[in-house]
C-alpha positions as CSV (number, residue, x, y, z in Angstrom):
1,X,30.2,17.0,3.1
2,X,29.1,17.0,6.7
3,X,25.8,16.4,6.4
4,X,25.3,13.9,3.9
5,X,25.7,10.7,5.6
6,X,22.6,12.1,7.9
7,X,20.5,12.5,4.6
8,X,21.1,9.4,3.4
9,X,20.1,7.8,6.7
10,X,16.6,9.9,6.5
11,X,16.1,8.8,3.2
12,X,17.1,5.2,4.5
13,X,14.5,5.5,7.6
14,X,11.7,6.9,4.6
15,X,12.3,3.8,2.5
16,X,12.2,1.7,5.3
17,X,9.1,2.8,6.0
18,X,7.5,1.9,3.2
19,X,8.1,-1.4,3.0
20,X,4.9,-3.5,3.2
21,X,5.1,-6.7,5.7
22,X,3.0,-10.1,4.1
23,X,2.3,-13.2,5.7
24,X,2.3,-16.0,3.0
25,X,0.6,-19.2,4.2
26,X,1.0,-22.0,0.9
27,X,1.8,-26.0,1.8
28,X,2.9,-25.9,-2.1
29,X,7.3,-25.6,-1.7
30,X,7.3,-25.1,-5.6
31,X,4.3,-22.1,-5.3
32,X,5.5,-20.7,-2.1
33,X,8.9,-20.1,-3.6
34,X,7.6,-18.8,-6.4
35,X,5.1,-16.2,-4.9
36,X,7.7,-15.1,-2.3
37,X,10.1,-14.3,-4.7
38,X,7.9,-12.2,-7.1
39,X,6.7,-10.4,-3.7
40,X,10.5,-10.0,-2.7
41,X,11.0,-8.3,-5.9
42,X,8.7,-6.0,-6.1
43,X,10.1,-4.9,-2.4
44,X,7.6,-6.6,0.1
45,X,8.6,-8.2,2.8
46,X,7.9,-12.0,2.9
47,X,6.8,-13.9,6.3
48,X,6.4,-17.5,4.7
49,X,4.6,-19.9,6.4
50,X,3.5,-23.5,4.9
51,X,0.5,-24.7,8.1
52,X,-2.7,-23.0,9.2
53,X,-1.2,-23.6,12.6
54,X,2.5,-21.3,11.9
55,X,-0.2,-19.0,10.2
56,X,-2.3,-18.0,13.8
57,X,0.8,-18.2,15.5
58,X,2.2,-15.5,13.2
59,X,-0.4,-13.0,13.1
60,X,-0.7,-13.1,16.8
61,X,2.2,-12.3,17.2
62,X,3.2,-10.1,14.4
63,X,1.8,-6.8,12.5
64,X,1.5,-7.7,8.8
65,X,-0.1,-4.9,5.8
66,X,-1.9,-8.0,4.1
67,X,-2.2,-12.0,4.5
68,X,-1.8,-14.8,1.5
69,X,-3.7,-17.8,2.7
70,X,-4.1,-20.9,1.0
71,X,-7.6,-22.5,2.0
72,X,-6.5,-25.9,2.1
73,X,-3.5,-25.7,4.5
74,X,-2.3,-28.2,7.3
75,X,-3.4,-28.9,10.6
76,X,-5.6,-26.0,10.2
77,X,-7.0,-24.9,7.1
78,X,-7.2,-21.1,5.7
79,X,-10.5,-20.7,6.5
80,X,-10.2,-21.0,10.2
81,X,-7.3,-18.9,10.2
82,X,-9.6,-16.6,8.1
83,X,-12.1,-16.8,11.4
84,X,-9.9,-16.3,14.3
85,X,-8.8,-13.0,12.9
86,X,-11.9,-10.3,13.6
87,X,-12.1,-11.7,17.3
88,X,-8.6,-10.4,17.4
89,X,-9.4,-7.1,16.1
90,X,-7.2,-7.7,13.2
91,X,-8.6,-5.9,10.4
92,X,-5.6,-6.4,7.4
93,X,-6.6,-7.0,4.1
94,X,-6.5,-11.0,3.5
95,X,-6.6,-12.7,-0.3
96,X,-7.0,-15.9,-0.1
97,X,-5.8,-19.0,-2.8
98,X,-7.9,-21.8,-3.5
99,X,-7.8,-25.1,-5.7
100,X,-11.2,-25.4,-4.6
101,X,-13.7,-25.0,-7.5
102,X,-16.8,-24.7,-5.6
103,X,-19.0,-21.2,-5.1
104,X,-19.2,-22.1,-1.6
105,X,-15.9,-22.1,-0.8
106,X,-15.5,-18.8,-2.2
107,X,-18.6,-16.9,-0.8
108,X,-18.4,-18.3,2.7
109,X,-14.5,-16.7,2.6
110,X,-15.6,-13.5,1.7
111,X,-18.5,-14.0,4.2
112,X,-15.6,-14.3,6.8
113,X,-13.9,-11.1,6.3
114,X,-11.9,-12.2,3.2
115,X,-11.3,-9.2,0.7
116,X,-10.1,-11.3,-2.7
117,X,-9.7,-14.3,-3.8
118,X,-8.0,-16.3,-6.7
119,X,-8.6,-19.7,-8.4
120,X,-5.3,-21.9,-9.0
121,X,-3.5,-21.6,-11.2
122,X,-2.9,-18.1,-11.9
123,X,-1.0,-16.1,-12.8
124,X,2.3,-13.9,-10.7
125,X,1.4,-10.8,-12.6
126,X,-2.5,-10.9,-11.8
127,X,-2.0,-11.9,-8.3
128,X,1.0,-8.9,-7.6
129,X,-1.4,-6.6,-9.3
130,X,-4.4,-7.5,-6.6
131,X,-1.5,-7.7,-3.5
132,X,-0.8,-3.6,-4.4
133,X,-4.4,-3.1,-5.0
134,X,-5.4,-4.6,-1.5
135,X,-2.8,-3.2,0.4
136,X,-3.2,0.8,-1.2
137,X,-7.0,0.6,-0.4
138,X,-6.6,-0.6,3.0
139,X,-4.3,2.7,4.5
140,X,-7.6,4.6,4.5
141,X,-10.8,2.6,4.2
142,X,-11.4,3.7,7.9
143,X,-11.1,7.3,7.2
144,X,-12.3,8.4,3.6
145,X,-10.3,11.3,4.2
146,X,-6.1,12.3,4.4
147,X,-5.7,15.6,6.8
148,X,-2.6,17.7,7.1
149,X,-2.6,21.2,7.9
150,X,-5.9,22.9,6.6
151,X,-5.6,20.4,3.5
152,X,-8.2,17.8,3.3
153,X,-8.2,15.0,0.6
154,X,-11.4,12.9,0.0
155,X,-10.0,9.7,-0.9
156,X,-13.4,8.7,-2.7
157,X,-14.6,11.5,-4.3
158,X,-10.8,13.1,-5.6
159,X,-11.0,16.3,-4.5
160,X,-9.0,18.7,-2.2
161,X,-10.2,21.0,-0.1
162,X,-8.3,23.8,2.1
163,X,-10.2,25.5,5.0
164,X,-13.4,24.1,3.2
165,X,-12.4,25.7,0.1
166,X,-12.0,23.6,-3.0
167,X,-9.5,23.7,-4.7
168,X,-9.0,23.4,-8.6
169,X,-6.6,20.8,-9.1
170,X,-5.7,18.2,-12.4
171,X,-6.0,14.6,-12.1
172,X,-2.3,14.6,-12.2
173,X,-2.0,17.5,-9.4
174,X,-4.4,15.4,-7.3
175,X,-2.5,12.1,-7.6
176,X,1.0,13.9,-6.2
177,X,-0.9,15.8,-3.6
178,X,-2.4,11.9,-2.4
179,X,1.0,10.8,-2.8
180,X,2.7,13.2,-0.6
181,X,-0.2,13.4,2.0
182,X,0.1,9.4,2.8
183,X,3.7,10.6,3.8
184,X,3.3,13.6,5.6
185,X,7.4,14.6,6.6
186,X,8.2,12.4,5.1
187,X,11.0,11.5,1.9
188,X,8.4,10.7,-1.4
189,X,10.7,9.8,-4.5
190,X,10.7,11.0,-8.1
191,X,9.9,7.3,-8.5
192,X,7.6,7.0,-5.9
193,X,5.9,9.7,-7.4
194,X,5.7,8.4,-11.2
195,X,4.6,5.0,-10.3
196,X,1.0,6.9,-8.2
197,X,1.3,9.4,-11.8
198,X,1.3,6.5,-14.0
199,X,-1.7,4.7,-12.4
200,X,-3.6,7.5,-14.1
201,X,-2.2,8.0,-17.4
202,X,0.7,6.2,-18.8
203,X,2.9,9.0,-20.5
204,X,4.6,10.4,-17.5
205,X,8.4,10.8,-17.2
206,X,10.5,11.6,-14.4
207,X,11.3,15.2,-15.9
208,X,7.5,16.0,-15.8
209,X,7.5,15.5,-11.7
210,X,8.9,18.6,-11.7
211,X,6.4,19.9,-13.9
212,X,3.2,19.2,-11.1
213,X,5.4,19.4,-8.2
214,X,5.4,23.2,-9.4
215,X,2.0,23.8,-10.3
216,X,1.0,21.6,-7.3
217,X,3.5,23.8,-4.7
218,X,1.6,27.2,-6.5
219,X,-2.0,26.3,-5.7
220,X,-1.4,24.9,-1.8
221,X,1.2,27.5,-0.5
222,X,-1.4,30.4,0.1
223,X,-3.5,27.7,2.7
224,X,-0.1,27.5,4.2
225,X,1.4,23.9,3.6
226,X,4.5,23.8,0.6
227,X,6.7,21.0,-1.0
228,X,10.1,21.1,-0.1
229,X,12.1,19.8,-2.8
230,X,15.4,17.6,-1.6
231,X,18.0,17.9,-4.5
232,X,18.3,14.7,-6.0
233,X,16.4,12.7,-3.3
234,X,12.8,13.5,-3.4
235,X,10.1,15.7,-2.1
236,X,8.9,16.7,1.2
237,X,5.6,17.8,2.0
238,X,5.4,20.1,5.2
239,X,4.1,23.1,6.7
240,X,5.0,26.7,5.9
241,X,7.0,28.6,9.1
C-alpha cells in the first residue's frame, strides 16, 4: 500500500530521535572497547575519545546527552575537561571514572559540576544502569514540569493536572502519560512504553499497554488532548480537532 513506506520513514525519524549521543573519554583500549560496546548495545550512540585534549575538542564542537570521563586521561586530565565545561554553558550530565581512591578526588569532581561517579573496577551492568539514570533525569531538571495542551505533569511530585484540575490517575496511568508527554507528536512504542511501565512494577506485558493506553485515553480526552493509536507501530499523543 501507498502509504506505508511514509510510515515507516516517521517511525524511522521517531526512533532516530531517540537515540542518546555519549562522549566516552578512557586511555584504557581494553575498557574503552568494552564500555562502548555495552553502550552501543543498549542503542546509544558512542563518540570515543582516549585524551583529555580529543575530549574539549569534542564537546566544543559537538552536542552530546551525557559525557564518560576518565579522571586520569592524557595531556589533559578529566578534571580539567570537567572545568572548562560550565564556562561554555554546557550543562550535560557528566559521570566520571576514577582509579583514584582518594575522597578528594571525588568530592572536588562533584564540586566541579560532576553528577556521578564510579570507582574502578566496576561493573557494565551498574555503570549502564547510572548512564540511563543520568541521562532520563537530565531532560527536565530545568523545568520540574512537562506541558502540552492544558495537561501539566509535575515531574517531582507525580501528578497531572488539566486546566489546574487534578486528575485521578494510577501509578501505571501516570508513567504512560510521562512517557508520551517527553514525545509530544511524536511515535512512542509498545516497547518504549513497557520499559518506562516496568521501572515501576515488574509484571507488565505488552498486552497490558493496551489496557492503560485505554483507561489513560478516557480520563484526558474531556481536557481535550487523546492518544492516537498507530496499528502495530505505537502510540501518538496529540491534540483533539
Amino acid at each position: 500500500m501507498h502509504w506505508i513506506p511514509y510510515i515507516r520513514h516517521i517511525l524511522y525519524r521517531c526512533h532516530a530521535a531517540e537515540i542518546m549521543r555519549i562522549l566516552l573519554a578512557e586511555d584504557d583500549g581494553v575498557l574503552l572497547d568494552g564500555i562502548s560496546k555495552a553502550l552501543a548495545q543498549s542503542g546509544y550512540a558512542v563518540d570515543r575519545v582516549s585524551s583529555g585534549f580529543d575530549a574539549d575538542v569534542a564537546l566544543q564542537a559537538n552536542p552530546f546527552d551525557l559525557a564518560i570521563l576518565d579522571l586520569g586521561l592524557p595531556i589533559m586530565d578529566g578534571m580539567d575537561v570537567l572545568r572548562s565545561l560550565p564556562a561554555r554553558g554546557n550543562r550535560m550530565p557528566v559521570l566520571l571514572l576514577t582509579a583514584r581512591t582518594g575522597l578528594e578526588d571525588r568530592v572536588q569532581g562533584l564540586n566541579l559540576g560532576a553528577d556521578d561517579y564510579m570507582s574502578k573496577p566496576f561493573d557494565l551492568p551498574e555503570l549502564e544502569a547510572r548512564v540511563k539514570a543520568l541521562i532520563r533525569r537530565s531532560k527536565f531538571s530545568a523545568d520540574n514540569e512537562i506541558i502540552f495542551g492544558s495537561l501539566r505533569f509535575d515531574v517531582v511530585g507525580r501528578t497531572i493536572s488539566a486546566n489546574d484540575e487534578q486528575l485521578e490517575l494510577s501509578s501505571r496511568e501516570l508513567a504512560v502519560m510521562e512517557c508520551l508527554m517527553q514525545r509530544p507528536g511524536r511515535l512512542v512504542s509498545k516497547e518504549q512504553l513497557l520499559e518506562q511501565l516496568c521501572g515501576w512494577e515488574n509484571d507488565v506485558t505488552i498486552n497490558a499497554i493496551e489496557v492503560y493506553i485505554h483507561r489513560t485515553r478516557k480520563r484526558i480526552e474531556p481536557h481535550g488532548v487523546t492518544i492516537k493509536a498507530m496499528r502495530g507501530l505505537g502510540y501518538l499523543l496529540e491534540k483533539k480537532s
